[in-house]
C-alpha positions as CSV (number, residue, x, y, z in Angstrom):
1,X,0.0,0.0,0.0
2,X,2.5,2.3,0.9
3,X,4.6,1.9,-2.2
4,X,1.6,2.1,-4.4
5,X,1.3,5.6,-2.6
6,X,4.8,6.6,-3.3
7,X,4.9,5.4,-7.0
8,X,1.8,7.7,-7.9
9,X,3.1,10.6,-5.6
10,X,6.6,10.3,-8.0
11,X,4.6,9.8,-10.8
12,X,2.4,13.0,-10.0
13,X,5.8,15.0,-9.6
14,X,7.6,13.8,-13.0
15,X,4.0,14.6,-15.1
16,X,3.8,18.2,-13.2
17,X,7.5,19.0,-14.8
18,X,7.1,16.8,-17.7
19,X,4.3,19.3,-18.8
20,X,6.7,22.2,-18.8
21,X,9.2,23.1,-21.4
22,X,13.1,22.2,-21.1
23,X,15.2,25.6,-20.7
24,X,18.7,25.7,-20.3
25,X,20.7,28.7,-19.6
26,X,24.7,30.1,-19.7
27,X,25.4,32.6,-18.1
28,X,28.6,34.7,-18.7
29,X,28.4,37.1,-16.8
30,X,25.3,38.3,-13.9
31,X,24.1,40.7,-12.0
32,X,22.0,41.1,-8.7
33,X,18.5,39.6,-9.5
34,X,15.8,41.6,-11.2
35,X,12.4,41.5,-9.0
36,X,9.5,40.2,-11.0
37,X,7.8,42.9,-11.3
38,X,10.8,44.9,-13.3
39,X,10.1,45.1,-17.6
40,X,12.0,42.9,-19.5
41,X,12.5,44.3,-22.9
42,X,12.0,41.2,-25.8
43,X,13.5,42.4,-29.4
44,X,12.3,39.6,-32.0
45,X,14.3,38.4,-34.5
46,X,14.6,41.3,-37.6
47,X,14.7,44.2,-34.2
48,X,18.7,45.6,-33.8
49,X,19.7,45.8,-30.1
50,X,21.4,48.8,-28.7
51,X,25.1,49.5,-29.6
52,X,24.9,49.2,-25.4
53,X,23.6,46.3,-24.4
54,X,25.7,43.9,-22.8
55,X,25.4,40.1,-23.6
56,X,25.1,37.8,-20.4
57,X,24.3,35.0,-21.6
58,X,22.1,32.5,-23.6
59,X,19.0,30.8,-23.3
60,X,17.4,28.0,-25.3
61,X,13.5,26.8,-24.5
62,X,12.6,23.5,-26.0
63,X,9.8,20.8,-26.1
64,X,10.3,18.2,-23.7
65,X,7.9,15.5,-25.6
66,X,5.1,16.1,-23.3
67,X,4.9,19.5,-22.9
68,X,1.7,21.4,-22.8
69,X,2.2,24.9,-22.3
70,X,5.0,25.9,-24.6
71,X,2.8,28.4,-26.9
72,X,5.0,31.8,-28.0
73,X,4.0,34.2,-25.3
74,X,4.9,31.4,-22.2
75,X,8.2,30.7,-23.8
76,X,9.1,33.9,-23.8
77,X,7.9,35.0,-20.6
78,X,9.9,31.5,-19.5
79,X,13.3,33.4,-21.5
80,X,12.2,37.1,-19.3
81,X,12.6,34.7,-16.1
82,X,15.8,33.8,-17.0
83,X,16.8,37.1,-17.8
84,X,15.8,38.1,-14.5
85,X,18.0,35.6,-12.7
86,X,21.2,37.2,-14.4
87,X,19.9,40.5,-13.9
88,X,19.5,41.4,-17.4
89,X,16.5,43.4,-18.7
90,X,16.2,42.3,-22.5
91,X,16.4,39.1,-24.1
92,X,17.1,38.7,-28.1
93,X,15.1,36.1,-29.7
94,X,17.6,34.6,-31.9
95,X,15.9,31.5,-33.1
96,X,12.1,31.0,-33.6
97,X,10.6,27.7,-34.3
98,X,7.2,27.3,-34.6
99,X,5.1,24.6,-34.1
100,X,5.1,21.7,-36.8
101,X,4.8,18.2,-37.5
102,X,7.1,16.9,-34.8
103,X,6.6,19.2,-32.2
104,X,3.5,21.2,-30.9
105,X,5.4,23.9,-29.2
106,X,7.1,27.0,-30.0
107,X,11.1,26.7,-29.1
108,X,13.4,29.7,-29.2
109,X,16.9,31.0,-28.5
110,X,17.5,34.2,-27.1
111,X,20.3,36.4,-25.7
112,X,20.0,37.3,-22.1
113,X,21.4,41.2,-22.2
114,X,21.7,43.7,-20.1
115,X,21.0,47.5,-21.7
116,X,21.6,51.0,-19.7
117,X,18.5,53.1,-19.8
């Protein structure tokens, strides 16, 4: 009985994070943490960043095979987190791949920065 218990509880916990995309992050450099409430600035693909902005790193969002909630706007909000953490306040999308035949989800690449106002 008890290991039944156990089993479904693990269970339980790998489907709650299986249902979330993978993200993987360098940093190169970072900063104090942003709070969540601080604007993270997103440039897409054909935007130029400032001549000022400071890379600090990389982050890539993919699908993990059963992930649900991986349309455009959580993956990028999931690539603001990460900016956070390294105390940047703009990420560059520098890959975009939407959804297709093998995989429901948006996946992206971005540059973690950090720009002076």
């Amino acid at each position: 009985m008890f290991k039944a218990k156990y089993l479904i509880a693990v269970f339980g916990l790998f489907l709650m994070g299986a249902c979330n995309p993978k993200i993987n992050s360098a940093f190169v450099k970072q900063y104090d943490t942003l709070e969540y409430s601080e604007d993270v600035v997103v440039f897409e693909l054909k935007d130029k960043i400032p001549e000022n902005a400071e890379i600090l790193g990389l982050v890539t969002i993919r699908d993990t095979g059963f992930t649900v909630k991986c349309n455009y706007e959580t993956v990028v909000n999931e690539a603001k987190l990460e900016a956070r953490k390294a105390g940047g306040n703009a990420i560059k999308i520098t890959m975009h791949k939407k959804p297709n035949f093998w995989s429901t989800c948006h996946r992206i690449d971005a540059s973690i920065l950090k720009i002076d106002n």
